[in-house]
N, C-alpha and C positions, 0 to 999 in steps of 0.2 A: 504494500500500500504506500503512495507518495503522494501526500495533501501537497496543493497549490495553492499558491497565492500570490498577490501583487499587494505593495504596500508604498505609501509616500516615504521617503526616507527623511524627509522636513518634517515629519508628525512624530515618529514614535522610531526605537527597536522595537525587536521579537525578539521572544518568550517561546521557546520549543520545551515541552514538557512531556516527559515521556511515562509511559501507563506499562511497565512490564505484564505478562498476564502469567508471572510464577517469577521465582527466585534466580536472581544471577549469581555468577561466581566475583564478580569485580565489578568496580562500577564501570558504566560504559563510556568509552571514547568518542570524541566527536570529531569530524571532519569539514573544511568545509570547497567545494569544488567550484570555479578553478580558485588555486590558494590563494594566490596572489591581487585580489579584487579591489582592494581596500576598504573590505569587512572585518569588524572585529568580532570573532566568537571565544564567548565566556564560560565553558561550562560551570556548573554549583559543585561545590564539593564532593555530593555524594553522587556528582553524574546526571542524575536522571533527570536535570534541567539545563539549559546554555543560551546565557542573551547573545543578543546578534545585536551589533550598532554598524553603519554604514557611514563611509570617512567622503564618499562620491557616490556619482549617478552610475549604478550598476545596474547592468542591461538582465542578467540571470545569475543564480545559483544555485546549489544543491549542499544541503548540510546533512551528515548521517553520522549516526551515533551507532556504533557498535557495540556489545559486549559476550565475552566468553560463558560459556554454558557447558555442564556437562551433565546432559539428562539419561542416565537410565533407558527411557523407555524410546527413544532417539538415538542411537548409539552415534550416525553419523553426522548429527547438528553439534557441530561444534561454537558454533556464535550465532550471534540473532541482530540485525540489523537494521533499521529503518530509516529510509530517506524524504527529505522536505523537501522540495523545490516552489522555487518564487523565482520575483523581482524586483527591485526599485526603480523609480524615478519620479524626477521633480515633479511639485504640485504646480510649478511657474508658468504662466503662458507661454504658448511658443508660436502662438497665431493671435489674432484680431477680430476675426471673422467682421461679420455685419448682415444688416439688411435696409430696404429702406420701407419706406412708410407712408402711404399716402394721407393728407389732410387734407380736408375739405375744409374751405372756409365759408363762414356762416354772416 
């Protein structure tokens, strides 16, 4: 599963918060693609969260948080991963548009 979205980078970061559905072995790692964007990703402590702030007008991304698993009834899932994907850009005008208006005068 990979939620999308698009977001003003003038209004706010993101808040990726993750819902395991059973126990990990470590908390999980985060990534974010391509590295070099000038986004900054924060994971929390215990992992299962990581703010995003944006430094410029980034066209797309992709952030995925990893972590290790060793399930019993799975012998061959060794990790569990999921990925976000979005993008930023400006709220700023970039056009003018118009129209016009007939009046009638009275």
């Amino acid at each position: 599963m990979i939620p999308t979205g698009n977001h003003f980078w003038d209004k706010a970061g993101l808040k990726f918060t993750l819902s395991p559905d059973g126990a990990l072995d470590s908390a999980p790692s985060w990534s974010i693609d391509p590295p070099d964007i000038g986004v900054g990703l924060t994971p929390a402590e215990d992992g299962l969260s990581a703010t995003l702030f944006v430094d410029n007008d980034v066209a797309s991304f992709t952030v995925t948080a990893q972590a290790p698993v060793d399930n019993p009834s799975t012998p061959d899932l060794e990790s569990v991963s999921e990925s976000f994907t979005g993008s930023f850009s400006h709220s700023k005008a970039t056009s003018l548009g118009g129209s016009f208006e007939e009046i009638v005068r009275t």
